[in-house]
C-alpha positions, 0 to 999 in steps of 0.5 A, a space after each residue: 591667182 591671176 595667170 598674166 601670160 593665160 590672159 596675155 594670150 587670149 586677148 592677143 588672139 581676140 585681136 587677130 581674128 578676121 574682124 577685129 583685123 578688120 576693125 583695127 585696120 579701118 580704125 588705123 585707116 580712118 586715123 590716117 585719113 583725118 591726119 591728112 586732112 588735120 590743119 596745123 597751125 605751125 608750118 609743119 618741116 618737109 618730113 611732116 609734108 611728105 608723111 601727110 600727102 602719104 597718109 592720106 592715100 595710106 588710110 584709104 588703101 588701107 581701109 579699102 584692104 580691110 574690107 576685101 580681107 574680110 571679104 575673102 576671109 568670110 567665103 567657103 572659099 578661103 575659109 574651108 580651105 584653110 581650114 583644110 590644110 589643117 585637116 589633110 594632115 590627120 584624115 579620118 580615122 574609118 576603122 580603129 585596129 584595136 580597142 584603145 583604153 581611153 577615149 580622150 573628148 576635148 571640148 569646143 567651148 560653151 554657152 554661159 547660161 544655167 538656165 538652159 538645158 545641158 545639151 543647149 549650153 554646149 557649142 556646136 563644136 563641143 556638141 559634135 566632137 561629143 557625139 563622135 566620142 560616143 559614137 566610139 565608145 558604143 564601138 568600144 563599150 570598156 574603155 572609158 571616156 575622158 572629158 577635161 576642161 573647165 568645170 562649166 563644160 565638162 559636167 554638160 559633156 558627162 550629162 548628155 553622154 549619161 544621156 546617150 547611154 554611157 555608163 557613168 563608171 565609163 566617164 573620166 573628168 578633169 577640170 583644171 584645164 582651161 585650154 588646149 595645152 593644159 589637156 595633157 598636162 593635167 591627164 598626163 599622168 592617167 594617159 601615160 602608157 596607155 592607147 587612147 584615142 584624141 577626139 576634136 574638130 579637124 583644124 584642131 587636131 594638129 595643134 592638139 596632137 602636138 601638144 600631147 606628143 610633147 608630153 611623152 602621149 601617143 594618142 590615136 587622131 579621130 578627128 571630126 567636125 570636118 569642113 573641107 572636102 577636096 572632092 566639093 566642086 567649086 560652086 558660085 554660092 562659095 564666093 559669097 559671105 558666109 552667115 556666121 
């Protein structure tokens, strides 16, 4: 069954991310240009004038806007600081005061091939937050480890922690979920109750956090895949545009 407002939200956000505002933006620009410049054949009455002797300048401004954005948008200057203010607001958890029960991984997204081996079809985002999810549960040895998403990404996350010495009878899967807000909604029922500790990339972690209070869970932030540092001085190669 098709979910209209699932698909009405992912492409909404396709078309808010730095490039495709970008793209939109040139686009509208270039459509304003060509406007100014368009030869009608009926005079056109004085609103028209007025909106063609605009719409040039506009489409120029416009585009010119389009590519400072995306200028700005693409140096460590903006882009690791706005990812900062996500991240100030769970710092990182240093010491865990006692064992929690689960160990709640979400995932990051994954690369679409079966012909590549398990740890290659995970994202780096994916790969990271892994690592850190062991890394806890080496520390913590009884509690189990949760892996919810989609098919695709958790059986690579349980095959490369299996692989990292996690007991199988320590892995916990759950597949229904399709993005952030159906964690706690399809593990609600396992988490409720229970101390466990919700591991994601930093800038995620407000949003994920939120989600999950807002089902009755109270999860520990162990935030990783951090960006931001407050003590990084500021340095010339910030300004210039990242590679990816």
């Amino acid at each position: 069954k098709m979910d209209f407002w699932f698909l009405f939200k992912k492409i909404t956000a396709l078309g808010l991310t730095p490039i495709t505002i970008t793209l939109e933006l040139v686009l509208i620009g270039l459509l304003l240009v060509g406007f100014s410049r368009k030869m009608s054949k009926d005079k056109p009455g004085p609103k028209m004038l007025w909106f063609k002797g605009i719409s040039g300048d506009l489409g120029v401004f416009m585009i010119g806007f389009a590519v400072i954005f995306l200028y700005f948008c693409s140096t460590q200057f903006v882009a690791y600081r706005l990812s900062g203010l996500l991240e100030e607001k769970h710092p990182v958890l240093d010491d865990v005061a006692t064992e929690p029960e689960y160990i709640v991984v979400l995932p990051g997204g994954h690369r679409f091939s079966a012909a590549k081996p398990q740890n290659s079809r995970l994202q780096r985002k994916t790969f990271v937050r892994l690592l850190k999810g062991v890394e806890y549960w080496r520390q913590f040895p009884d509690s189990t480890m949760v892996f919810s998403g989609l098919p695709a990404e958790v059986k690579p996350m349980r095959e490369v922690a299996i692989n990292m010495g996690v007991s199988e009878d320590k892995i916990f899967t759950e597949t229904e979920a399709r993005d952030t807000k159906d964690h706690p909604l399809f593990l609600k029922e396992k988490l409720k109750g229970q101390s466990f500790l919700l591991v994601t990339s930093g800038n995620h972690m407000p949003r994920s956090v939120a989600l999950f209070r807002g089902q009755g869970l109270a999860p520990t932030p162990a935030p990783t895949d951090i960006y931001h540092s407050a003590e990084m001085p500021l340095k010339l190669h910030h300004f210039v545009p990242m590679g990816r």
